[in-house]
C-alpha positions in Angstrom: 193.5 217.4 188.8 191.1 217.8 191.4 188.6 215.4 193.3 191.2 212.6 192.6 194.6 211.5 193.1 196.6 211.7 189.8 193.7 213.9 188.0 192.1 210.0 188.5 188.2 210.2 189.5 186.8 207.2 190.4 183.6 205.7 189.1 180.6 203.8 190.8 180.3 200.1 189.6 177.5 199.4 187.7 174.6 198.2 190.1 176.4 200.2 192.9 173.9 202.3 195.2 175.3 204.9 197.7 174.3 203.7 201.1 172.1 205.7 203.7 173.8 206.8 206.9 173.2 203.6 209.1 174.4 201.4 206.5 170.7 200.8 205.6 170.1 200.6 201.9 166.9 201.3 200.9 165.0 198.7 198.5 162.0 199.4 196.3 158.5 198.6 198.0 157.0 195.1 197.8 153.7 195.3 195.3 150.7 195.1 197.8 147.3 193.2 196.7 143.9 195.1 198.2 141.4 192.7 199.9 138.1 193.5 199.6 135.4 192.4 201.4 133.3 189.4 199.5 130.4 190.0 197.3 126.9 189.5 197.3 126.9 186.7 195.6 129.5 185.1 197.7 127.6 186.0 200.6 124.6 184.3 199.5 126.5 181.2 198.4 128.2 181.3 202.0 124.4 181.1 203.7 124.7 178.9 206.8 121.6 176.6 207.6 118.3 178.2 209.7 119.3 181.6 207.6 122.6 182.6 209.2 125.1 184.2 207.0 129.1 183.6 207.2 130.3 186.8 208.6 134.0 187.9 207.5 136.3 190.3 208.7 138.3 193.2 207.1 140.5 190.9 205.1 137.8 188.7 203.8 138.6 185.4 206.4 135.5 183.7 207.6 135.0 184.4 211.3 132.5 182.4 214.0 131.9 178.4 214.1 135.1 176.5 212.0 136.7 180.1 211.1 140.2 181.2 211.9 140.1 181.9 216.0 136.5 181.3 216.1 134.5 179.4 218.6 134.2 175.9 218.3 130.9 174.4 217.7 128.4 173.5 221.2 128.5 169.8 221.3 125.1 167.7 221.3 124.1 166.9 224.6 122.0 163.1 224.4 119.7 162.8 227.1 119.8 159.6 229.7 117.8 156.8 228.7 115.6 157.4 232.2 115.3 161.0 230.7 114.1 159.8 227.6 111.9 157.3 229.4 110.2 160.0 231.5 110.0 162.3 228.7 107.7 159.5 226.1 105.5 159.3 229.7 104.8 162.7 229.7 103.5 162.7 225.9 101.6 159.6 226.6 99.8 161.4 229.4 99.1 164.5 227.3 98.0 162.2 224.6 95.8 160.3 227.5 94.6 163.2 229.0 93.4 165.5 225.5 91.7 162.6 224.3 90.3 161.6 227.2 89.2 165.2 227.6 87.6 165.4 224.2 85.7 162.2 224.4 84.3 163.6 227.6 83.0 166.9 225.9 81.7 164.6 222.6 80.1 162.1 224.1 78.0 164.8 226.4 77.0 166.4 223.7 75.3 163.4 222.6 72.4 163.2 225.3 69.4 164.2 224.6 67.9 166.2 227.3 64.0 166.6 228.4 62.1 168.5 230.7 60.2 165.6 231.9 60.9 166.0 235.9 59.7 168.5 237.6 58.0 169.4 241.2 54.3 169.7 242.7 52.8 169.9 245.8 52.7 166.6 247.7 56.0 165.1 245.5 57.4 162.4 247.6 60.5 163.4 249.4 64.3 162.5 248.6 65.1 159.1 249.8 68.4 157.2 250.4 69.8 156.0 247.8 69.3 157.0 244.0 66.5 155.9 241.3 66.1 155.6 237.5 62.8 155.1 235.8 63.5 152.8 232.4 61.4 153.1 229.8 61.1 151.2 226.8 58.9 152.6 224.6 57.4 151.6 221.5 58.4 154.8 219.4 58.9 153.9 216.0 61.2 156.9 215.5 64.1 156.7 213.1 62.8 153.5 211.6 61.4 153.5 207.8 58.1 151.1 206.8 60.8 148.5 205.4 62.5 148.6 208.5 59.2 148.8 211.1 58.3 145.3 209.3 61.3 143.5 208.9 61.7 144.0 212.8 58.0 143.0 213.4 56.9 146.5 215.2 53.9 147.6 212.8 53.0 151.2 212.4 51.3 152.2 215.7 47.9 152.1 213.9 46.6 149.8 216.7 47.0 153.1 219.5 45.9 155.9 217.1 50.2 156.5 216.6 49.8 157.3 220.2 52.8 156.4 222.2 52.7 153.4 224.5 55.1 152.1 226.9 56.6 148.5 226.5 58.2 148.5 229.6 59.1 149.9 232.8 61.4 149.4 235.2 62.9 151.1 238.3 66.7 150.8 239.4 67.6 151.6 242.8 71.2 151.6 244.4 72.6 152.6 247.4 74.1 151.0 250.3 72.3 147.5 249.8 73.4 147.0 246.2 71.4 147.4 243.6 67.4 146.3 242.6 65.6 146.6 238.9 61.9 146.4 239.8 59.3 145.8 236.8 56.6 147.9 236.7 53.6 145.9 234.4 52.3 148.4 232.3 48.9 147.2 232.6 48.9 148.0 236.2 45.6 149.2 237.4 46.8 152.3 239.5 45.2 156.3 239.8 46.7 158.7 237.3 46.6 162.0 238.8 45.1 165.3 237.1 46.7 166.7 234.4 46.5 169.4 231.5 47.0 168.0 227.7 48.7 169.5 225.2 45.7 172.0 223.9 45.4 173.3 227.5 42.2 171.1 228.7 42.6 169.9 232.7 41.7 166.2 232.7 40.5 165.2 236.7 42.6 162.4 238.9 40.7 159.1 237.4 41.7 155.1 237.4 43.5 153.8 234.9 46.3 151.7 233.2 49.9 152.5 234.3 50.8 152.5 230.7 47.5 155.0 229.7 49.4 157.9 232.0 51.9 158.1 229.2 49.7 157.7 226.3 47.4 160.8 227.9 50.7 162.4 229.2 54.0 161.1 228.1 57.0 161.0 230.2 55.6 163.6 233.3 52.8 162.4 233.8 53.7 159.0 234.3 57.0 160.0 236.6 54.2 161.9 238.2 51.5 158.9 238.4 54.8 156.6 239.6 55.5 158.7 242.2 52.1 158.9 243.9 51.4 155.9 243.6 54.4 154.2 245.6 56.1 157.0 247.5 59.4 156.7 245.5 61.0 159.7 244.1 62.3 159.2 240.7 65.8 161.0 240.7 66.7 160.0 236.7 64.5 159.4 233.6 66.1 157.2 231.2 64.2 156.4 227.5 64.6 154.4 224.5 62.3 153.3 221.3 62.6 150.6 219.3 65.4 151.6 217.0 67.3 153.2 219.3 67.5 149.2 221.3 68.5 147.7 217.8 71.4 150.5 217.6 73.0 149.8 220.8 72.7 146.4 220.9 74.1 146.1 217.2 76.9 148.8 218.6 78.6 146.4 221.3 78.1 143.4 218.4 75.4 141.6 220.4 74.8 140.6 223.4 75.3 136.8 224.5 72.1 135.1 225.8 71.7 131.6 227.1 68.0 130.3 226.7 66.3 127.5 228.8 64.5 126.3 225.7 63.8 127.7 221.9 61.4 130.6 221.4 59.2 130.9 218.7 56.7 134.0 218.3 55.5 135.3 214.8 54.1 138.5 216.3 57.4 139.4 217.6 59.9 137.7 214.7 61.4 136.0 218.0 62.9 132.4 216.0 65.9 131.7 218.4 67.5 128.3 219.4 68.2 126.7 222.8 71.3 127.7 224.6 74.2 130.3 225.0 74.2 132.8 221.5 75.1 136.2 220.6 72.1 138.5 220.1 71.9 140.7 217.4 69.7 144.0 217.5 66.4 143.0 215.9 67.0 139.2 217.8 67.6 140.9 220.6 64.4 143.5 220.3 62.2 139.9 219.4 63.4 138.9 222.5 62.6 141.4 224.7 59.1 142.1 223.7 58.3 138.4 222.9 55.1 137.4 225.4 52.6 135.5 223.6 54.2 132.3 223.3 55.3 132.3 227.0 53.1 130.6 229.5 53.6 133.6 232.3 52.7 136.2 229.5 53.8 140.0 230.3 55.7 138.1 233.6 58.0 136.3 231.8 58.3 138.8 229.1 59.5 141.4 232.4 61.9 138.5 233.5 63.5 138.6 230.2 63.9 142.3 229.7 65.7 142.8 232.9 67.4 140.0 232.4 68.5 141.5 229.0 69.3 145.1 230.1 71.2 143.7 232.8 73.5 141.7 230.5 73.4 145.0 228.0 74.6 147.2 230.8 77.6 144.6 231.7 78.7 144.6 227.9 78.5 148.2 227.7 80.9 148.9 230.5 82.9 146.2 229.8 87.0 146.7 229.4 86.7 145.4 225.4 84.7 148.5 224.9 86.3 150.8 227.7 89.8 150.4 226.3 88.8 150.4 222.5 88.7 153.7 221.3 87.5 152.0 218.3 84.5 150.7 219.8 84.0 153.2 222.6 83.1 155.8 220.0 80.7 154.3 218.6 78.7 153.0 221.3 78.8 156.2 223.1 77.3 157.9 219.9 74.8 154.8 219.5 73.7 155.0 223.1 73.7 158.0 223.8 71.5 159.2 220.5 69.3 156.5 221.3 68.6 157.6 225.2 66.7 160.6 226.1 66.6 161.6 229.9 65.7 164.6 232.1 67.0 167.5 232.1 70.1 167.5 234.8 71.3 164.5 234.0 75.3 164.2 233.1 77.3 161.5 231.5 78.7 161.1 234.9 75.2 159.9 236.2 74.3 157.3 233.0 77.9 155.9 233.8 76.9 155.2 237.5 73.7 153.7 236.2 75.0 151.2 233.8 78.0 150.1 236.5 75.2 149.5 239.2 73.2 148.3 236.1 75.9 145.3 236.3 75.5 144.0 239.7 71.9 142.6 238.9 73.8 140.4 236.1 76.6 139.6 238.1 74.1 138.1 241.1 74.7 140.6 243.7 71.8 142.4 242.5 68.0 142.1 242.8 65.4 141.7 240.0 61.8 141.9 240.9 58.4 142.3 239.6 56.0 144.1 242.0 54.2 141.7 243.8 50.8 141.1 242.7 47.7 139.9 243.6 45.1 139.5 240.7 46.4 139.2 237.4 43.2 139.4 235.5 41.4 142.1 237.5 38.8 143.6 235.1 37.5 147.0 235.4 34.4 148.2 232.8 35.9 150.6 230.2 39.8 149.4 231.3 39.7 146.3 230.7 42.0 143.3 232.0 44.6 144.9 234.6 46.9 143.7 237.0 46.1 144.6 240.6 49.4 145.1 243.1 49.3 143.6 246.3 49.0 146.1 249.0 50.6 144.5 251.4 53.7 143.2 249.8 54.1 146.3 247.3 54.4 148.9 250.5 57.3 146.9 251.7 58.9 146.6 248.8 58.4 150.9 248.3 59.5 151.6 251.6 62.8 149.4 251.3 63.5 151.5 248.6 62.6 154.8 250.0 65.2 153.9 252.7 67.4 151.9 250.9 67.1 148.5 253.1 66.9 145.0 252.1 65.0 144.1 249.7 62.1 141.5 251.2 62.0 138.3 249.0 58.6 136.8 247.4 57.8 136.1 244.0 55.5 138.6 241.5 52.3 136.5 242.3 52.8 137.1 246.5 53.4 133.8 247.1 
């Protein structure tokens, strides 16, 4: 028997395999499972905040910010409460600053510009100090018939609808404080030449202050002003009757404390004795109220400078300064209302009505130019006030060289 011992061969156990040299015995391969990469639509549903997708690597894991080995997320820095602090100041500032910024460019658009200033030969030279001409005039504009009556102003049929002056005033300040001088329109003073509007030259003649602006509105009575006391008007500064009602109504009135009642039908003027708050049209009855008043267009000039004065202080005042509410509105209302030469800035009308405020608060002057004749009657001008020479050259030259102002009454004495 061969391959055996005793013709015996022996046979391999059931489950038996022949082992490999080494002794390793080779088993059968593990089943392995393919990872693919996700889908689209996993991808999409995996869409991290601010449009980030989760990125994955080759065995589908997410990888980055709370993955396997990734980095972990940047921690929130909070800032100081002196940071924060510092930080709510800046915005303020830049809040401050653009609105401050825009008011600035609104409100200058606002003023209505003229060209009512200009030079000739012989114009007075610049002074010390700095000088407004105020004029209240007695335009109607703006106003509707209803209106013109219910504030007691008529038409303007008594002049032809030619414009008239009310009042007139000068403001000077400089190094002596501040003065308001009333000019009385009836003044009897020389108007110089002058060309009208259809191009016919009118010679130098005597007239009424107030006829230079009916013949030539506002430049030729700047002009007439000027050559007759020496002074060099630096500003123009006007307003009609319904632009007065509007800014007086804007600041909500203007408190007034009266001596005694007035009463005037001509004007509407029906107020009480004591301290009250003006309204527009009580305020405008006020103002131009002269009839009933024993010292006639005197004490009616006392009481507009005494108004304007009191006007200019509420104004400027820190309830309308602070009040974006109330600024606004008084800025468009007073500045719509004003019209002034050509040159002048909102810079310059806020100087005015801060000097404006010293003649209210006392450390101002207000004066009349001094006169001597208050019924001087010239044929074909009628009743006019004559200045006196005198006194009214040393109240001009203070003011050309900004010195004290002398002291003595309206009637020289």
């Amino acid at each position: 028997m061969s391959g055996g011992y005793g013709g015996w061969t022996p046979q391999e156990p059931d489950g038996w395999r022949p082992q490999e040299p080494g002794g390793w015995t080779p088993q059968e391969p593990e089943p392995t499972v393919e990872l693919r990469p996700p889908s689209r639509w996993s991808q999409l549903r995996g869409r991290l905040p601010g449009g980030r997708r989760e990125e994955y690597d080759e065995f589908g894991r997410p990888v980055g910010p709370g993955g396997p080995g990734g980095p972990r997320p940047p921690k929130v820095r909070r800032f100081s409460w002196p940071k924060r602090i510092l930080a709510g100041a800046v915005v303020l500032v830049l809040l401050v600053g653009g609105y401050g910024t825009w008011l600035y460019f609104h409100a200058s658009g606002e003023i209505r510009h003229e060209n009512v200033i200009s030079d000739y030969p012989g114009r007075p030279a610049q002074g010390k100090g700095t000088n407004w001409l105020l004029v209240g005039s007695d335009s109607r504009e703006g106003l509707t018939r209803d209106q013109q009556d219910a504030l007691h102003t008529g038409t303007g049929a008594v002049t032809g609808d030619t414009s008239r002056t009310d009042s007139m005033m000068i403001l000077h300040y400089g190094s002596n404080g501040t003065s308001l001088i009333s000019l009385p329109r009836d003044s009897y003073v020389t108007i110089p030449a002058w060309t009208d509007s259809k191009g016919k030259q009118h010679k130098e003649s005597k007239n009424k202050l107030n006829a230079a602006y009916a013949y030539g509105d506002a430049p030729l009575l700047i002009k007439t002003i000027e050559v007759t006391t020496g002074v060099r008007i630096d500003h123009f500064a006007e307003v009609g009757f319904g632009g007065f009602v509007k800014v007086t109504d804007a600041v909500g009135g203007v408190n007034m404390c009266l001596d005694k009642p007035i009463k005037d039908e001509l004007s509407g003027a029906n107020l009480k004795a004591g301290c009250q708050n003006l309204n527009g049209a009580q305020a405008l009855a006020y103002v131009r109220e002269r009839y009933a008043d024993p010292l006639g267009d005197i004490g009616r000039m006392q009481r507009q400078r005494t108004f304007l004065a009191a006007l200019a202080h509420k104004v400027s005042s820190t309830g309308v300064i602070l009040n974006p509410f109330k600024l606004v509105p008084v800025l468009d209302n007073s500045l719509a209302a004003f019209k002034v030469n050509d040159g002048t800035s909102l810079g310059d009308l806020y100087d005015m009505f801060q000097n404006m405020k010293g003649v209210s608060g006392g450390s101002g002057h207000t004066i009349v130019v001094p006169i001597a004749n208050e019924d001087y009657n010239v044929p074909g001008v009628g009743s006019s006030i004559l200045w006196d020479k005198t006194k009214s050259a040393q109240l001009w030259s203070a003011v050309i060289n900004d010195t004290t102002m002398p002291t003595f009454s309206a009637t020289g004495t």
